[in-house]
DOROKE-370636 format. One record per residue: residue in one letter; x, y, z of N, C-alpha, C in turn. Coordinates in Angstrom, 3 decimals. Each point is the difference from the previous one (the first is absolute). Layout:
- code;nx;ny;nz;cax;cay;caz;cx;cy;cz
- A;X;Y;Z;X;Y;Z;X;Y;Z
...
// end
This chain:
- code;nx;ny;nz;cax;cay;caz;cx;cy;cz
- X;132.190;85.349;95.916;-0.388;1.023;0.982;0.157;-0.572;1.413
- X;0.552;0.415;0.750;0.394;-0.164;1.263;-1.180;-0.147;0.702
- X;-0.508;-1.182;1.103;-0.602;0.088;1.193;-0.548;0.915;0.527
- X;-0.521;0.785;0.535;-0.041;0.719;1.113;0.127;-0.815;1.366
- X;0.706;1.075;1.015;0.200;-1.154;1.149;-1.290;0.030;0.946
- X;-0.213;-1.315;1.048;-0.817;-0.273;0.725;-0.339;0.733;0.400
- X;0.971;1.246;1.308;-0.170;0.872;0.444;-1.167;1.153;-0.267
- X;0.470;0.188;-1.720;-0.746;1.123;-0.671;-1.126;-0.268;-0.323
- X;-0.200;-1.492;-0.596;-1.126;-0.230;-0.396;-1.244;0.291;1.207
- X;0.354;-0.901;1.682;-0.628;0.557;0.555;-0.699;1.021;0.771
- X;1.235;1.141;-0.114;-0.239;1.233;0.291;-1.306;0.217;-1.035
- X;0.243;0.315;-1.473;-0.934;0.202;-0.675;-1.350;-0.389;-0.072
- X;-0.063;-1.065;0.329;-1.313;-0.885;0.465;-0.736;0.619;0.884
- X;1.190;0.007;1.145;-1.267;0.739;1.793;-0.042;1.488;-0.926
- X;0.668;1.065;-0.470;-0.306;1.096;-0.385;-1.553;-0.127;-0.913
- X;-0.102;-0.835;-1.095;-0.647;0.287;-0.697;-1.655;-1.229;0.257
- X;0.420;-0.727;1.250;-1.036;-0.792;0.590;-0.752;0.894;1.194
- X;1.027;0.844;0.834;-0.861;0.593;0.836;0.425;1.845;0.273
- X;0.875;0.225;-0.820;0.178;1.654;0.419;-1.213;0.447;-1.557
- X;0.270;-0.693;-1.045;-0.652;0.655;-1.141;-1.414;0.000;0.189
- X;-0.484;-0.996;0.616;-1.144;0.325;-0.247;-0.682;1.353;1.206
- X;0.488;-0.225;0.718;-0.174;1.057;1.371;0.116;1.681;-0.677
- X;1.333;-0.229;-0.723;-0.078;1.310;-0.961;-0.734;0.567;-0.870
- X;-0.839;-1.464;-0.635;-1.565;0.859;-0.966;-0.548;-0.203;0.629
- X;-0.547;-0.395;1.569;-1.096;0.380;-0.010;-0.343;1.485;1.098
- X;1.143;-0.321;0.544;0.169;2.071;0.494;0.067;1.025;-1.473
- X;0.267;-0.382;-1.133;-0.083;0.720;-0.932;-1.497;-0.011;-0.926
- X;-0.579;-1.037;0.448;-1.605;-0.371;-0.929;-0.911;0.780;1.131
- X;0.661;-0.134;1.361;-1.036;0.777;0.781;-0.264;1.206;-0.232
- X;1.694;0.858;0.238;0.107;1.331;-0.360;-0.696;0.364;-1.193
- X;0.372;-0.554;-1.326;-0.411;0.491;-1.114;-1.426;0.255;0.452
- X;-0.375;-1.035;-0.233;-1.726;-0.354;0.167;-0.437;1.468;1.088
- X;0.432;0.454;1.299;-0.821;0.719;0.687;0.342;1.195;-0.488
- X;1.199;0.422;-0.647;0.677;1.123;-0.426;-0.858;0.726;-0.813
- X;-0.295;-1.022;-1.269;-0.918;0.202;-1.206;-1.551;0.337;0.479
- X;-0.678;-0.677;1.049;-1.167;0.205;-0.145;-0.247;1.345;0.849
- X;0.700;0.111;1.618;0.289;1.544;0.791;0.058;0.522;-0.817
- X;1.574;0.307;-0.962;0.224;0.856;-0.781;-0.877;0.690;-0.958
- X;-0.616;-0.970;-0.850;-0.948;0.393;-1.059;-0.935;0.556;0.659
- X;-0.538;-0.273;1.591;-1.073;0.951;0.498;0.521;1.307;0.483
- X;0.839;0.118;0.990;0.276;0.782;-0.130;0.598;1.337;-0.998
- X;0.345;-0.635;-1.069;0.881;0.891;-0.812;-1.253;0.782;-0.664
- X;-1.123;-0.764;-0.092;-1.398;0.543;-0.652;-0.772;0.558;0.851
- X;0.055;0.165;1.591;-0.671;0.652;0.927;0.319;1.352;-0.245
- X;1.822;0.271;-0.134;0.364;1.191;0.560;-0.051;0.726;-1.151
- X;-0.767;-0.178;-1.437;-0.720;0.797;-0.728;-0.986;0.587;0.120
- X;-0.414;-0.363;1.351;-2.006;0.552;0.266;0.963;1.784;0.373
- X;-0.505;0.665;-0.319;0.293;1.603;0.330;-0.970;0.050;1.766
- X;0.507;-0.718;1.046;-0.539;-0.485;1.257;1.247;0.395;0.709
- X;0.289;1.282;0.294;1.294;0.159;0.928;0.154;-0.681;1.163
- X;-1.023;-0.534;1.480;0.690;-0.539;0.426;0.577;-1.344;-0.465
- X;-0.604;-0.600;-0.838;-0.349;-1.336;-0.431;1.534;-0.050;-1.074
- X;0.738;1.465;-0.368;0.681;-0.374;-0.869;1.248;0.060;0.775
- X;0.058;0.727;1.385;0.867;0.299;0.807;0.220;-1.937;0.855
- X;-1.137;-0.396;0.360;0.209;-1.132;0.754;1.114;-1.016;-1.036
- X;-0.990;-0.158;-1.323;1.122;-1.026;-1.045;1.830;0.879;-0.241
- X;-0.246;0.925;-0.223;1.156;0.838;-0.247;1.528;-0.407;1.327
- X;-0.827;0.339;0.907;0.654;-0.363;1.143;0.172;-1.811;0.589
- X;-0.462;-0.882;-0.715;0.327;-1.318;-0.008;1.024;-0.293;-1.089
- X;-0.022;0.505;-1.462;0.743;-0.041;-0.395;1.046;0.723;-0.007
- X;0.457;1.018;0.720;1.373;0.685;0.638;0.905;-0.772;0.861
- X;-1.366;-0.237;0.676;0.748;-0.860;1.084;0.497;-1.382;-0.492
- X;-0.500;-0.874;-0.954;0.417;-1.285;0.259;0.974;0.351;-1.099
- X;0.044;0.738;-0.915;1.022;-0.109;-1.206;1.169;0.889;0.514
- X;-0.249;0.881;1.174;1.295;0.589;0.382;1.197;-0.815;1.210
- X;-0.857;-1.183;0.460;0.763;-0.647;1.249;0.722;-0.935;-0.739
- X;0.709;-0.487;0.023;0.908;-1.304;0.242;-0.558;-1.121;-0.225
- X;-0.175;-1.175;-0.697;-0.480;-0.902;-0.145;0.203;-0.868;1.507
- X;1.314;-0.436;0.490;0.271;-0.555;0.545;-0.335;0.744;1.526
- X;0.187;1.246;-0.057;-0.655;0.703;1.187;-1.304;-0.119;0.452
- X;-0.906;-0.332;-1.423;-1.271;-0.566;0.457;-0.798;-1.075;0.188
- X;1.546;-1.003;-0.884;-0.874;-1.811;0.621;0.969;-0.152;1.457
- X;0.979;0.907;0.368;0.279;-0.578;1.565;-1.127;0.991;0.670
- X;-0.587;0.903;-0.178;-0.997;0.739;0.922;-1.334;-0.762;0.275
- X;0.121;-0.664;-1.495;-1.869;-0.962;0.281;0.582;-0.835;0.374
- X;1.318;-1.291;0.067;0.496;-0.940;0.271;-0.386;-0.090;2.016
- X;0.730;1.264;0.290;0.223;-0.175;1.764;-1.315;1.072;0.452
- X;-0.907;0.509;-1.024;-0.992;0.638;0.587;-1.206;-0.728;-0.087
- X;-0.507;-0.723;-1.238;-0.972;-0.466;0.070;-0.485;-1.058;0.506
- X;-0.837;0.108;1.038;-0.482;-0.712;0.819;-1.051;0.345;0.834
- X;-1.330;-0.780;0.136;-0.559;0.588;1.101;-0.763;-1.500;1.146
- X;-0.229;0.417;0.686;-0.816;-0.817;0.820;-1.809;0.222;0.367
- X;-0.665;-1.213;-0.261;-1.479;0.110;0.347;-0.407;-1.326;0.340
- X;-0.884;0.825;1.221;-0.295;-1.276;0.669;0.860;-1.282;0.564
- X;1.533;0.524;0.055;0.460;-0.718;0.586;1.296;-0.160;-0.866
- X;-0.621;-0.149;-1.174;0.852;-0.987;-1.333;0.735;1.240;-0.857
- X;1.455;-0.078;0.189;0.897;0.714;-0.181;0.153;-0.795;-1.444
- X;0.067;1.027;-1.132;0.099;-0.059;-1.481;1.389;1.001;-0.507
- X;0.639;-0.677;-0.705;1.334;0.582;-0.704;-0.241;-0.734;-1.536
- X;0.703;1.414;-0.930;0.236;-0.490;-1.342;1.232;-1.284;0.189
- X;0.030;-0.415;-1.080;0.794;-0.935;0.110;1.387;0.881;-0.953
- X;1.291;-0.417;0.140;0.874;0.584;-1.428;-0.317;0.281;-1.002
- X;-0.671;-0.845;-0.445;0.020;0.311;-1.571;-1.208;0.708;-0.199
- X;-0.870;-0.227;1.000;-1.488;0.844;-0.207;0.448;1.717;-0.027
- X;1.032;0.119;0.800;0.343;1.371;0.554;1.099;0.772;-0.904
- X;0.845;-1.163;-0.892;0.405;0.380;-1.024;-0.492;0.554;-1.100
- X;-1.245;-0.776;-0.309;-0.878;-0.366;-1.252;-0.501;2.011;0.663
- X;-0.886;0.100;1.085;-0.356;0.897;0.534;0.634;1.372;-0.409
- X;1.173;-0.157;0.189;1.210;1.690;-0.074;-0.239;-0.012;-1.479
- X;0.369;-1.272;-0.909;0.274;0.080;-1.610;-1.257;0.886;-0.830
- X;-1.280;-1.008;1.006;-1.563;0.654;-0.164;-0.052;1.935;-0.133
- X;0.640;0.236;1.388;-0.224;1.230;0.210;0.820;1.368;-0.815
- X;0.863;-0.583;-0.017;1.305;0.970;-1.337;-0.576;-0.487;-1.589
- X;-0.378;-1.118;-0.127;-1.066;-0.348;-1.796;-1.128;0.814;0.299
- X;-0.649;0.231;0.948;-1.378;0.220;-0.646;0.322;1.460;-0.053
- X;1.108;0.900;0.727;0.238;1.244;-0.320;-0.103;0.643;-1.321
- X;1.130;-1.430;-0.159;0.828;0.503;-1.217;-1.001;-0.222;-1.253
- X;-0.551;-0.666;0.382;-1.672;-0.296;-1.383;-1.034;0.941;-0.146
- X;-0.314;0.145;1.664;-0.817;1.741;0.216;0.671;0.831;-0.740
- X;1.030;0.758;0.152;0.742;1.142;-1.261;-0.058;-0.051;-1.346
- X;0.125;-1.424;-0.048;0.449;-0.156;-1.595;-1.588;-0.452;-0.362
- X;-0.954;-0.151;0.566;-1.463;-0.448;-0.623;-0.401;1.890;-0.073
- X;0.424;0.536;1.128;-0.432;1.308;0.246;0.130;1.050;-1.345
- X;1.581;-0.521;-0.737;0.119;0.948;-0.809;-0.213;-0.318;-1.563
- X;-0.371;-1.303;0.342;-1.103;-0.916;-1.297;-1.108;0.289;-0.009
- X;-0.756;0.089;1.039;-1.704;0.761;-0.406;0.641;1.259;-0.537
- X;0.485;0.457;0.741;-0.388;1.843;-0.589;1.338;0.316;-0.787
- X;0.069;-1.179;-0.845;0.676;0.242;-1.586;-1.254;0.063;-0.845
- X;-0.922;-1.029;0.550;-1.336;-0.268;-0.989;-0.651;1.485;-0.839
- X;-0.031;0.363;-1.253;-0.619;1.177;-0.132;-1.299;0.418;0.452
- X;-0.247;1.019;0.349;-1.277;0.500;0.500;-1.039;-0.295;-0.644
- X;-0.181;0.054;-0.997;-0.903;-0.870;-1.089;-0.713;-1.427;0.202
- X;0.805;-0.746;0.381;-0.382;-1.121;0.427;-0.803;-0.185;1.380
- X;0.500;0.957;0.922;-0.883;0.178;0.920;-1.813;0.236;-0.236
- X;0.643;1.411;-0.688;-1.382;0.850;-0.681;-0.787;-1.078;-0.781
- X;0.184;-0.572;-0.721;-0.482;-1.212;-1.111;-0.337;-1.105;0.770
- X;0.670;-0.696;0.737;-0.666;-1.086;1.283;-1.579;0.741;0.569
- X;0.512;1.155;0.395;-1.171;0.984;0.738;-0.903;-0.234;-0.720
- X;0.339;0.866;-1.358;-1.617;-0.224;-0.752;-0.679;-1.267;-0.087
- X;0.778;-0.992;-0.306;-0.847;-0.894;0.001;-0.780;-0.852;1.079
- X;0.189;0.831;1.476;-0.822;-0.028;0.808;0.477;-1.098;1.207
- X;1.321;0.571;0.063;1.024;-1.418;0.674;0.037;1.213;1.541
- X;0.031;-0.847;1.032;0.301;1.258;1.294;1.677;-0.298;0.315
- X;0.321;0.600;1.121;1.415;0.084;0.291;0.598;-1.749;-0.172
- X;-0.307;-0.730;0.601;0.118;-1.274;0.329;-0.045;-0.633;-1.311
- X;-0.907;-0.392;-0.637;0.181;-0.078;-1.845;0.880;0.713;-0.685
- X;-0.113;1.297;-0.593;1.283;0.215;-0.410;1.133;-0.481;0.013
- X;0.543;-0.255;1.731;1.198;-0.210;0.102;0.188;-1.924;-0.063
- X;-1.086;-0.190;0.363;0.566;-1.975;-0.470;-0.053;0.079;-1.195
- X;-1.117;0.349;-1.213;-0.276;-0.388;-1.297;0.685;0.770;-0.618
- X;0.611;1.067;0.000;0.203;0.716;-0.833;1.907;0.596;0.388
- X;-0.292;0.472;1.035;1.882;0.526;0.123;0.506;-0.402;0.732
- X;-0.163;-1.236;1.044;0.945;-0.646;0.596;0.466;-1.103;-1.333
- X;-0.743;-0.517;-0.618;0.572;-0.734;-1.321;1.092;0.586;-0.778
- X;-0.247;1.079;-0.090;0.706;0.850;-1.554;1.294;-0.098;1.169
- X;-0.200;0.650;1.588;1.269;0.358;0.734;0.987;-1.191;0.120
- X;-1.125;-1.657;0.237;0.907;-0.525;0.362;1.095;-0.269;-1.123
- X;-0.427;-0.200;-0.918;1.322;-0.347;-1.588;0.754;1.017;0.455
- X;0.370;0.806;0.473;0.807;0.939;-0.014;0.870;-0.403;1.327
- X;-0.964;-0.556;1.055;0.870;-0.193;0.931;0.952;-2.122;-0.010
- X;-0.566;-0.357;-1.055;0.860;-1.261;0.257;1.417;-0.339;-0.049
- X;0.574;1.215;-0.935;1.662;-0.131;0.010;0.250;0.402;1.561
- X;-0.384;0.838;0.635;0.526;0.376;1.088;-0.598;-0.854;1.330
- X;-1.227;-1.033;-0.393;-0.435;-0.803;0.400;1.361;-1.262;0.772
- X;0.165;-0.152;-1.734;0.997;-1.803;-0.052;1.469;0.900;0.748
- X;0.363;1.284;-0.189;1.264;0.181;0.524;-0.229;0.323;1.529
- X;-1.149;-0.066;0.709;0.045;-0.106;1.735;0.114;-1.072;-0.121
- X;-0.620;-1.022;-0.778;-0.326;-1.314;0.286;1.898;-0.481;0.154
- X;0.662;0.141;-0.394;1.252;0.306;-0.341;0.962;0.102;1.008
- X;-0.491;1.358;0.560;0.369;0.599;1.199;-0.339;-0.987;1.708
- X;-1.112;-0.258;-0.140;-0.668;-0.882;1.064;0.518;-1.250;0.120
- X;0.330;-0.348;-1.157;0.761;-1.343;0.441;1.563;-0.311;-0.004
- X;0.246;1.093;0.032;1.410;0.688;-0.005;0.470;0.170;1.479
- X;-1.105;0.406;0.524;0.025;0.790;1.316;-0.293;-1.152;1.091
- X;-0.887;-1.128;-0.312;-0.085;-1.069;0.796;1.151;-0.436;0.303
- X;1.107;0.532;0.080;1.255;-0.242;0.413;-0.239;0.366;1.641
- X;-0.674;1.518;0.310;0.151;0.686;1.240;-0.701;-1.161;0.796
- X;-0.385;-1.018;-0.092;-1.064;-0.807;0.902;1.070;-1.258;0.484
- X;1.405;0.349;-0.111;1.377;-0.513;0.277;0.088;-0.013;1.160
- X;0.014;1.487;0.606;0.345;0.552;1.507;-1.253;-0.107;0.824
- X;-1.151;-0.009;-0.423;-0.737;-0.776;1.084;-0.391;-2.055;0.248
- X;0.819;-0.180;-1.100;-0.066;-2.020;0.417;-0.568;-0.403;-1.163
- X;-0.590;0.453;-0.882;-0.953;-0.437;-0.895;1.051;-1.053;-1.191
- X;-0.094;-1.088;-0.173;0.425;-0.974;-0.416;0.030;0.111;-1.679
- X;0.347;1.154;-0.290;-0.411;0.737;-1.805;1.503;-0.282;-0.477
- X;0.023;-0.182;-1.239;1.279;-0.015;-0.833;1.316;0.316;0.459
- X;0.106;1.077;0.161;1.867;0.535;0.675;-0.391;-0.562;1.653
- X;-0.858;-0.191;0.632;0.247;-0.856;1.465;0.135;-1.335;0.146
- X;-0.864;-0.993;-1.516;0.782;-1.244;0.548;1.119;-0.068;-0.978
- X;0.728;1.146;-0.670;1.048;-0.109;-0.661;1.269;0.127;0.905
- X;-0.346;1.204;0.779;1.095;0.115;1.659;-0.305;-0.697;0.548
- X;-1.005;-0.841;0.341;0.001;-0.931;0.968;0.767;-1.177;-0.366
- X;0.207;-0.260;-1.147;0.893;-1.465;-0.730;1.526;0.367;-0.069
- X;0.053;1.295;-0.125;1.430;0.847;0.082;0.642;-0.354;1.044
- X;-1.077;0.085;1.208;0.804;-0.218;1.169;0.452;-0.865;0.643
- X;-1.379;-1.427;-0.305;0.419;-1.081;0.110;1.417;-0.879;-0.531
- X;-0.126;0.472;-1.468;1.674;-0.408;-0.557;1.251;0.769;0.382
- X;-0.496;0.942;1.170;1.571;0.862;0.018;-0.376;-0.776;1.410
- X;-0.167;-0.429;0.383;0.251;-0.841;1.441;0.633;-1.129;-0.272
- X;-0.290;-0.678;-1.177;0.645;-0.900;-0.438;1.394;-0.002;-0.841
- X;0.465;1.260;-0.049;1.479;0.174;-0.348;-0.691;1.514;-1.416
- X;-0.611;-0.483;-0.883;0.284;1.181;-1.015;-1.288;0.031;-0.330
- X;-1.068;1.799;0.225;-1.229;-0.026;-0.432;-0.455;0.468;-1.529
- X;1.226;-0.063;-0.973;-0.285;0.173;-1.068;-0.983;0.846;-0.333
- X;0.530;1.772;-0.103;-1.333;1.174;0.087;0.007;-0.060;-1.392
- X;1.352;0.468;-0.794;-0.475;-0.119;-1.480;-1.023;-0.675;-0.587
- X;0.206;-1.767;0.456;-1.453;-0.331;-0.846;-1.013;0.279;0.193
- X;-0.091;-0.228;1.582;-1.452;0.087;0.683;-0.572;1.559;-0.301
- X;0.757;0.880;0.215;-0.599;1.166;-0.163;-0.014;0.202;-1.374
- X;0.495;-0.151;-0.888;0.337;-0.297;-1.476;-1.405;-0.399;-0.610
- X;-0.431;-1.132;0.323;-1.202;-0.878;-0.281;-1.160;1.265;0.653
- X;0.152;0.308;1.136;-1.441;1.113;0.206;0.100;1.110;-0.896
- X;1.761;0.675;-0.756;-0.433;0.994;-0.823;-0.493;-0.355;-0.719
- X;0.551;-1.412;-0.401;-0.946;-0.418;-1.968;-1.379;-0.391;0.115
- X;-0.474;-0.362;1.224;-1.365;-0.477;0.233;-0.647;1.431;0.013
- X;0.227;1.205;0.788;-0.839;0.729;-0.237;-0.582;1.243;-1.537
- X;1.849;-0.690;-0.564;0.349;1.205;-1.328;-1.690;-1.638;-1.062
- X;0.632;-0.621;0.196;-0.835;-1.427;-1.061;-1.996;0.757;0.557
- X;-0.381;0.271;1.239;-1.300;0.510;0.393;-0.072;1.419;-0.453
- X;0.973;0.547;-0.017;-0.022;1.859;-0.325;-0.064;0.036;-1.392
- X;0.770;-0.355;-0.742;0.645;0.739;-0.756;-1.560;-0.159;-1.679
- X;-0.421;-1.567;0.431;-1.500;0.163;-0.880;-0.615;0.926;0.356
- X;-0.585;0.398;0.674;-0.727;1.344;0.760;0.505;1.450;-0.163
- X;0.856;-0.176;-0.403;1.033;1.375;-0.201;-0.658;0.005;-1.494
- X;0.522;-0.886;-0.930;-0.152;0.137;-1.115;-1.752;-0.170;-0.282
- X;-0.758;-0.380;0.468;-1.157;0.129;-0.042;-0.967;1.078;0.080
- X;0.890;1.107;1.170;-0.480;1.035;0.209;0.289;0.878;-0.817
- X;1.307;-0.097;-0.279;0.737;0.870;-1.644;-0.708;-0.088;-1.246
- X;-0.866;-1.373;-0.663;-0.752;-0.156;-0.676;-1.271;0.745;0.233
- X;-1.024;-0.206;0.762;-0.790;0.258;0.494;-0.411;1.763;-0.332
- X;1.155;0.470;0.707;0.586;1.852;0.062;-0.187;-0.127;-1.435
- X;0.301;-0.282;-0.864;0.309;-0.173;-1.593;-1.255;-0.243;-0.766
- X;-0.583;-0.878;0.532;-1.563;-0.127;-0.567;-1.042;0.522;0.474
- X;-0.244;0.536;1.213;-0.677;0.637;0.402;-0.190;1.287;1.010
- X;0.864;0.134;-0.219;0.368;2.073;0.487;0.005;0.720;-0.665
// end
């Protein structure tokens, strides 16, 4: 079996020493705030509370109808404020992690939304009797039954999110496909930047992170839907 050359080896190294990890953890953030927003919200906008269902309704329109990338450059060059003097900015990846946050927890609100009120009415009624109020019911009794229902569609954002930590490219963020172009460019200064491999190596690196998760979620759908 042939060598691999110097070149490649160290490309692969800085990719998977400092873009990979930058990439889970804009994706452990997202997940993580996606899931817990989401699951609240998606269980708020069951209260029969019109304004209350109009306010969530209208967060999730909005963040699941914009642009991913339209909304980590909007928090990227918007967020910021000053107090007391001391001028505060997200950092890249905070503001990345931020946009990924805001399009997951949408997309978890809907899909938690239409997991409670799959739950049969029965179960409601039956929690009731046994003397559970709004707030009980829904932890002990049908956010459980909802969530099994929502984990295939769970692991396939999870999927999606770290798919998408790509968009945190165009604002500097040092994630997988940026120090993969960034090594691209360095070797095409030096006569030949070899995209096939380099970019080659980020498809198989991300298909080698996806493609368990794919099939996990396919199982999952299978055992418990």
């Amino acid at each position: 079996m042939p060598e691999l050359p110097e070149w490649f080896r160290d490309v692969a190294e800085y990719i998977l020493r400092v873009g990979l990890p930058n990439t889970l953890k804009i994706a452990a953030i997202a997940v993580t705030a996606s899931t817990v927003v989401g699951l609240v919200l998606g269980t708020l906008i069951t209260i029969r509370f019109r304004p209350l269902q109009a306010l969530i309704r209208l967060y999730i329109e909005v963040w699941r109808g914009l642009p991913i990338l339209v909304t980590v450059l909007f928090i990227y060059w918007t967020a910021a404020a000053e107090v007391g003097g001391f001028r505060f900015e997200l950092s890249a990846l905070a503001s990345a992690a931020m946009g990924l946050s805001l399009w997951g927890s949408a997309q978890v609100a809907e899909a938690t939304r239409g997991a409670v009120q799959s739950i049969p009415r029965e179960q409601h009624e039956a929690s009731a009797a046994l003397g559970f109020g709004w707030v009980g019911r829904h932890v002990y009794v049908i956010v459980p039954q909802a969530f099994r229902r929502l984990l295939p569609p769970m692991v396939g954002l999870l999927v999606n999110i770290i798919q998408n930590t790509t968009i945190a490219f165009v604002i500097g963020v040092p994630e997988v496909l940026e120090t993969a172009n960034r090594q691209f460019e360095n070797l095409t200064l030096l006569g030949d930047g070899h995209p096939f491999a380099i970019f080659g190596f980020v498809l198989v690196l991300f298909f080698l992170i996806s493609f368990p998760l794919t099939r996990l979620a396919a199982y999952l759908e299978r055992r418990l839907v």
